[in-house]
N, C-alpha and C positions, 0 to 999 in steps of 0.2 A: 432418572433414565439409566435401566442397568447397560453396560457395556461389556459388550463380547471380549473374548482375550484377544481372541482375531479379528477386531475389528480395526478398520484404517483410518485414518482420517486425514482428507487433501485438506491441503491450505493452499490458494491459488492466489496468484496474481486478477488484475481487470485488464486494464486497458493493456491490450498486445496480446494477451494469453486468454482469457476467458473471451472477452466481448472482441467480437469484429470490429473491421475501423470502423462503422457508424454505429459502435459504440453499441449493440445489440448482445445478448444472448441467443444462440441458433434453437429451433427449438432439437432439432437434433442434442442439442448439447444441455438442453435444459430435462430432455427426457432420458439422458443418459445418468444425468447428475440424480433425478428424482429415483431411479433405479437401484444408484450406490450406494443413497443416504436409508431407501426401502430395508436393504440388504442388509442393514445397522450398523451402517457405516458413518462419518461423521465430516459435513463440509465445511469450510471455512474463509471467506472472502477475505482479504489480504491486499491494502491499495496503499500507495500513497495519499488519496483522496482522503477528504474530511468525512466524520463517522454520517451525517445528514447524508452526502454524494453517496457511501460506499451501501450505506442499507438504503436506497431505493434502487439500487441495483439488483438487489436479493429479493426487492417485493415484487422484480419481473415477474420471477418465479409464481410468482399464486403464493396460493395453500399446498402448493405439494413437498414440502421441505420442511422438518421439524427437526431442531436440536442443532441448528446451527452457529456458526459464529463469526462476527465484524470484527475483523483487526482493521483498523482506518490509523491514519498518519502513521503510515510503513510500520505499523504494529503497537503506535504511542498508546492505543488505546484499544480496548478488545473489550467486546459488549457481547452477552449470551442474547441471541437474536430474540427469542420466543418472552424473554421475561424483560427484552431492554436493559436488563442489568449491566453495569459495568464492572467485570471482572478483576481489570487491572491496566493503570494508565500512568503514564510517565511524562515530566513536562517539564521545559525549559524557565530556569530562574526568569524569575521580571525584570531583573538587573542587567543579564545578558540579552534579554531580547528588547528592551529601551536601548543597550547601547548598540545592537544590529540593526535598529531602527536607524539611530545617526551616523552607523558608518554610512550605512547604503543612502543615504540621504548627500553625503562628503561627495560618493561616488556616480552620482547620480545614474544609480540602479534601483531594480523597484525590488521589493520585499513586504509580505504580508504575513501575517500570522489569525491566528484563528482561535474564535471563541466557540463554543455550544453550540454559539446559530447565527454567526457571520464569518466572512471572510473578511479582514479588518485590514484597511491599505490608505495609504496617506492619500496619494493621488487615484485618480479616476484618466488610469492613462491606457496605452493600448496593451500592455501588460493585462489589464485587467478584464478586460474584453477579450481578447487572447483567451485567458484563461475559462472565463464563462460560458465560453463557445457548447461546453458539455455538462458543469457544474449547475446543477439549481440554485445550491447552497447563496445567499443574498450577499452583496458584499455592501460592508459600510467603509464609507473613504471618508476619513477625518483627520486632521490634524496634531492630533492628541489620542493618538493609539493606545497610549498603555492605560486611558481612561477607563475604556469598554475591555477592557484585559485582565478581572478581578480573581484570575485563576490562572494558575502556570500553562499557556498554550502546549500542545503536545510537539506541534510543530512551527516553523515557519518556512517559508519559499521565496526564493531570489529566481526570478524571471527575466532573461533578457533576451529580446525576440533579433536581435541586429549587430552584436558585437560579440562573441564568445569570448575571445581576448579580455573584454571588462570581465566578464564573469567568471573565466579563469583566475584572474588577479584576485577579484573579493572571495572567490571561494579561499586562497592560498593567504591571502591578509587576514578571514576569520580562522582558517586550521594554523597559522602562527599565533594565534589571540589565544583562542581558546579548543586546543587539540585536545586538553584535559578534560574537555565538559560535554564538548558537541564530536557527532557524526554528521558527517559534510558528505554528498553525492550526489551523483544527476541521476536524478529519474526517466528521465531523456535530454535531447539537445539541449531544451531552453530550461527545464527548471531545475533547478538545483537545490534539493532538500538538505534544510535543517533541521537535526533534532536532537534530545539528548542519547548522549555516550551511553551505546549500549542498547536503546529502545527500539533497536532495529525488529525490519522484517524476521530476522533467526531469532531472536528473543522470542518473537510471537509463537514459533516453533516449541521452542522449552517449556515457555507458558501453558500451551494446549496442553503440550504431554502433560504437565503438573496435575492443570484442569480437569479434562478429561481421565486423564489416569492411562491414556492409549500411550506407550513406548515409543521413543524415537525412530525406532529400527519398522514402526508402523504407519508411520507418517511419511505421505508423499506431497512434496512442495512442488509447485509451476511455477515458471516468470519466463522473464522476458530480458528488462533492463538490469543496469549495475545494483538500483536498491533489490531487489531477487535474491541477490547473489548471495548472499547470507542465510537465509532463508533454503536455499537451494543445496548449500551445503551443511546447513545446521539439521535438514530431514533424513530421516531411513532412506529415503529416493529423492534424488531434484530430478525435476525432465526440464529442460529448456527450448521453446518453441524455437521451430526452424527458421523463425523469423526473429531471432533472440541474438543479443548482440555476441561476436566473439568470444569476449570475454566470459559472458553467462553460460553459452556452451559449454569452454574449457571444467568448467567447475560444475557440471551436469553427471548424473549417471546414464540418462537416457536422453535423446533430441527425436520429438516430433517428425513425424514424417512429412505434416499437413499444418501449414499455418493458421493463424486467428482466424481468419475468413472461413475455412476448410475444415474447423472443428479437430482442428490438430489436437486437441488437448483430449477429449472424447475421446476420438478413436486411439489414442494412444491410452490411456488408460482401461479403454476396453479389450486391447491386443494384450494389455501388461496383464490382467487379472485372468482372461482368458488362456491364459500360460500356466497359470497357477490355479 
């Protein structure tokens, strides 16, 4: 696929910045996007979600979208959409994620991590269901997680629906443990991503540029929450939707007029190009 010198390419967040709360792409927002990528321009989905969740997000879309690409666990892994290829994926030792299994087990917190084609978790608690509420992705709940684990997970996730307080503590007991290895941060309230140092959302950013060969100063990133934030400023542009935390703002070049509901991301991307 040749690429223009002028051509762009988004990398967006999902939930809060592309999809409405029920979790939809508008079609407004989906015929704006088939426009962009017409135009030869280049999109990119960008979730904390598992790479299963994040590409049937993309097969909303139809057939109208070629040449795209899946960053899923906040960038652990980036897949060229059309060929299923995995580009380039990064994953947490088995040593460190057997012992984040027994802390959160000491603390009685939940935490899962994730194979190819499960969500892997001890218990079958409301953690789990919580989190299902959107995900297809199947979850296996076994006792012996690092069994089903024959591969370095890209990520794992500390979930706690009732006490932030616990969750504040194991998040600041694992960045004492192991500040050297992992990236620690909430995706929203309740979950709190783990992954390897470095494998962030803005990595996914440098990645494309390398991939593609499109320049930084070409790339426009969305979000929403705290994992964003890297992302947001590792692009030529961040826009941070109006419904985007504080802090995502502060570190934005541009903020949405119109929230997730209202196709804020669209129509702000339509105004920004329509300038230029």
């Amino acid at each position: 696929m040749m690429i223009s010198e002028k051509a762009k390419l988004l990398i967006t967040d999902l939930d809060g910045t592309l999809l409405t709360t029920d979790k939809r792409v508008t079609e407004f927002t989906k015929d704006y996007l088939v426009e962009f990528v017409n135009a030869g321009n280049i999109l990119a989905l960008c979730s904390g979600r598992d790479i299963n969740s994040t590409t049937e997000v993309f097969e909303s879309f139809g057939d109208g979208i070629k040449g795209a690409y899946i960053c899923a666990y906040n960038g652990g892994q980036i897949m060229e959409y059309d060929s299923r290829k995995t580009v380039f994926k990064a994953g947490l030792d088995l040593e460190t994620v057997s012992a984040i299994y027994g802390l959160a087990d000491k603390r009685g917190i939940h935490v899962q991590a994730y194979s190819d084609d499960f969500v892997i978790s001890k218990y079958a608690d409301e953690c789990v269901a919580f989190y299902r509420r959107h995900i297809s992705t199947p979850s296996l709940i076994t006792d012996k997680p690092m069994k089903y684990l024959p591969e370095k997970p890209c990520k794992m996730l500390c979930i706690e629906l009732n006490d932030h307080e616990k969750q504040l503590s194991f998040r600041d007991e694992l960045n004492a443990i192991y500040s050297d290895r992992l990236d620690i941060f909430f995706s929203n309230p309740v979950y709190l991503e783990i992954i390897p140092k470095g494998s962030g959302k803005g990595n996914s950013v440098r990645k494309l540029s390398e991939i593609t060969g499109i320049p930084i100063e070409n790339i426009i990133a969305a979000g929403d929450e705290e994992n964003d934030i890297s992302m947001i400023e590792a692009a030529g542009t961040g826009i941070a939707m109006i419904n985007a935390k504080d802090s995502v703002k502060a570190r934005a070049d541009l903020i949405t007029e119109f929230d997730n509901d209202h196709d804020g991301l669209a129509r702000t991307l339509n105004k920004l190009f329509e300038k230029k």
